[in-house]
Residue, then its C-alpha position, 0 to 999 in steps of 0.5 A: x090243731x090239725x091233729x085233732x081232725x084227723x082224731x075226728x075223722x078216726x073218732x067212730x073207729x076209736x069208739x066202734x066198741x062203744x058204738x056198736x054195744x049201745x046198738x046191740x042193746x037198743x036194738x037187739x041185734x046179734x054179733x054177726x049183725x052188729x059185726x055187719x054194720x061196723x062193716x058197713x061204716x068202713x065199706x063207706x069209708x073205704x068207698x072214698x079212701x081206696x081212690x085216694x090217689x086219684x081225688x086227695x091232691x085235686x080237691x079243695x081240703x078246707x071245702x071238702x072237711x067242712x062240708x063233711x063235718x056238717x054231714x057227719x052231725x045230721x047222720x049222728x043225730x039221725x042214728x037213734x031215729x032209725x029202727x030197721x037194720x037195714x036203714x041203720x047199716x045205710x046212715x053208718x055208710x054214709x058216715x063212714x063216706x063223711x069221714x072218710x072226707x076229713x080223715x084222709x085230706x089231713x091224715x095227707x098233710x100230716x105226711x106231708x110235714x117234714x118230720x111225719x114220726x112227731x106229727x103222727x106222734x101228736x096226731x095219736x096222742x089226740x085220737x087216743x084222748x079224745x077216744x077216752x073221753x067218749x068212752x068215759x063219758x058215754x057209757x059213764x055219763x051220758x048213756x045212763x041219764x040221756x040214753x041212745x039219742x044223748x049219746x048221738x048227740x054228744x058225737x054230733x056236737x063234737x063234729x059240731x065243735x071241731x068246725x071251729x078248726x077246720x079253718x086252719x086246714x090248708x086247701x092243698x098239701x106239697x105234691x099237686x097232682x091236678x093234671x095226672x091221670x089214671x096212666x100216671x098215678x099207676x106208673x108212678x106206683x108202679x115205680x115206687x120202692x119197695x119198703x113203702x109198698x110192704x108197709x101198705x100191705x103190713x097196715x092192711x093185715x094188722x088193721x084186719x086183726x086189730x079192727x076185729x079186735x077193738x070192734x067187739x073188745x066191750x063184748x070180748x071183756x062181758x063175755x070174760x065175766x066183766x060188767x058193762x061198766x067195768x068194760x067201758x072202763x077198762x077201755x076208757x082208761x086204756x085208751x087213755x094211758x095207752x095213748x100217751x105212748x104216742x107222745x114218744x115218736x112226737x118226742x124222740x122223732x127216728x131216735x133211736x131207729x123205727x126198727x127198733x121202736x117197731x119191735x118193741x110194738x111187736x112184744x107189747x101187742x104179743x103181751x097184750x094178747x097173752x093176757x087177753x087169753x087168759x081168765x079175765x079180771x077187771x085189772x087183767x083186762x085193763x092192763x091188757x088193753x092199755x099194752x095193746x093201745x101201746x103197741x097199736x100206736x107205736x106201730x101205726x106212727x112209726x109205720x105210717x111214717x116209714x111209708x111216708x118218708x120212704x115214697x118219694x112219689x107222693x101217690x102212696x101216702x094217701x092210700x094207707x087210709x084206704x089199706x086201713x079202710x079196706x081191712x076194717x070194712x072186712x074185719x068186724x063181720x069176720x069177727x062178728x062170725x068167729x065170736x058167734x061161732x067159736x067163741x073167744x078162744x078162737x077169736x083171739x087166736x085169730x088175731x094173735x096169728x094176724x097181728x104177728x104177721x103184720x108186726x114182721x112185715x112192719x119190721x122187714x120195710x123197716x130194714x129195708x128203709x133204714x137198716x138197724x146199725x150194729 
């Protein structure tokens, strides 16, 4: 049940293609301005998760999930009020702050369990899921008949719903750090292996090419010949497919070993971007998309657990949220740029370069934690 908050607190992520094409076309704004306020959401976001360390293991998570529920369905409803950019970039902020407070108390628990492989597994599983009904329901249901303001509410009564779980939601997690300060928690890092501070830095360069990526793949795919619906589609059905993928490491746990299953992530993003650079057709596009969420979710369980299991200080954990953060806040008014500018072709290139960096330092902590057996 837990899982599913943390799918909530990943929701706009998930959904941002949806979200900022339904901007774009209320409110004509261009790729580097749309870019700029996908950013805005992730500067809020990474506003909250970047102290992490500091704040996550002293609060009170049940307070501090309910209270950010509630603010995240008046800023949903208030979006489709607002007409100025500027005003707009601000709700999004602040959303980004409210989620932020849901994602990474859970996200944090979640680490904490005894096997982080399965529950991030379940975790993905429920964040793809729910991401592929908004992008079904969205722009296939709602968007035509109710618009703008239906789509909002429509997220705003899923914040709304999902108040009913937050009582399942545990008011600290297994390390307890009310009395460590500043001094402490540096030393503590400090100290800390090396594997799990690699993978903090392979999450932050892949979620700087996949974030660019998925914030502007509906207008990626229009730009490559596809319709509104036709794309809306493809990343509907992706997301769903692609999302049973996290039912392996819910399933299988280490077997056979996170190296291993980490390679694997690596050829089917490699794939994926292979078939997004070539001519675009609505089964092309689909089936890129559905290898790239494949890959995506392989990577982010098998390397978020890594980190967790490999930190034996408990300080670490809370900060992927924030390596996350960090390269989404920076990633959408990059791409924004480069697609204005240079069109797909450089966009793409990008981040192919990006995500294969990061998929070699993903495998490089890997080994280091758990060398593969000959």
């Amino acid at each position: 049940m837990l899982s599913f908050l943390v799918a909530i607190g990943a929701l706009v992520f998930n959904v941002m293609p949806i979200l900022l094409s339904l901007i774009g076309e209320r409110r004509n704004f261009s790729d580097s301005q749309l870019g700029d306020l996908g950013s805005s959401y992730f500067a809020g976001f990474t506003v909250i998760s970047v102290f992490a360390m500091f704040w996550v293991r002293r609060v009170n998570w049940r307070r501090t999930v309910n209270v950010s529920l509630l603010c995240s369905i008046l800023f949903f409803a208030a979006i489709p009020q607002l007409e100025s950019f500027g005003v707009i970039a601000l709700c999004l902020f602040a959303l980004g702050v409210s989620m932020a407070f849901i994602y990474t108390p859970v996200f944090t628990y979640l680490g904490d369990t005894d096997e982080p492989d399965r529950a991030m597994g379940v975790s993905i599983v429920l964040q793809v899921g729910l991401a592929a009904l908004v992008a079904f329901a969205i722009p296939v249901l709602i968007a035509p008949y109710y618009g703008f303001q239906g789509s909002m509410c429509f997220l705003s009564l899923i914040c709304g719903l999902s108040l009913l779980l937050s009582r399942f939601v545990p008011e600290s997690g297994r390390f307890s750090f009310k009395q460590a300060g500043l001094r402490d928690c540096l030393v503590a890092i400090n100290g800390a292996a090396f594997a799990p501070k690699l993978g903090l830095l392979a999450m932050f360069i892949f979620y700087l090419g996949i974030t660019g990526l998925w914030a502007f793949v509906d207008r990626i795919a229009q730009a490559g010949g596809l319709s509104a619906e036709a794309a809306g589609g493809a990343i509907s059905v992706a997301l769903l497919l692609g999302g049973l993928t996290g039912l392996i490491p819910a399933l299988m746990g280490q077997w056979p070993s996170r190296f291993i299953m980490l390679l694997i992530g690596s050829v089917v993003i490699a794939v994926s971007m292979l078939l997004l650079m070539r001519p675009m057709t609505a089964l092309s596009v689909t089936f890129a998309l559905i290898l790239l969420n494949s890959g995506w979710n392989l990577t982010v369980a098998y390397g978020s657990a890594n980190v967790a299991e490999s930190d034996g200080s408990g300080f670490l954990l809370p900060m992927l949220p924030a390596a996350i953060s960090v390269a989404a806040m920076l990633a959408p008014a990059v791409g924004g740029r480069l697609l204005e500018f240079g069109g797909n072709g450089l966009f793409l290139g990008f981040v192919t370069v990006v995500l294969m960096t990061a998929q070699g330092l993903f495998l490089y902590a890997a080994y280091l934690s758990d060398p593969p057996r000959s």
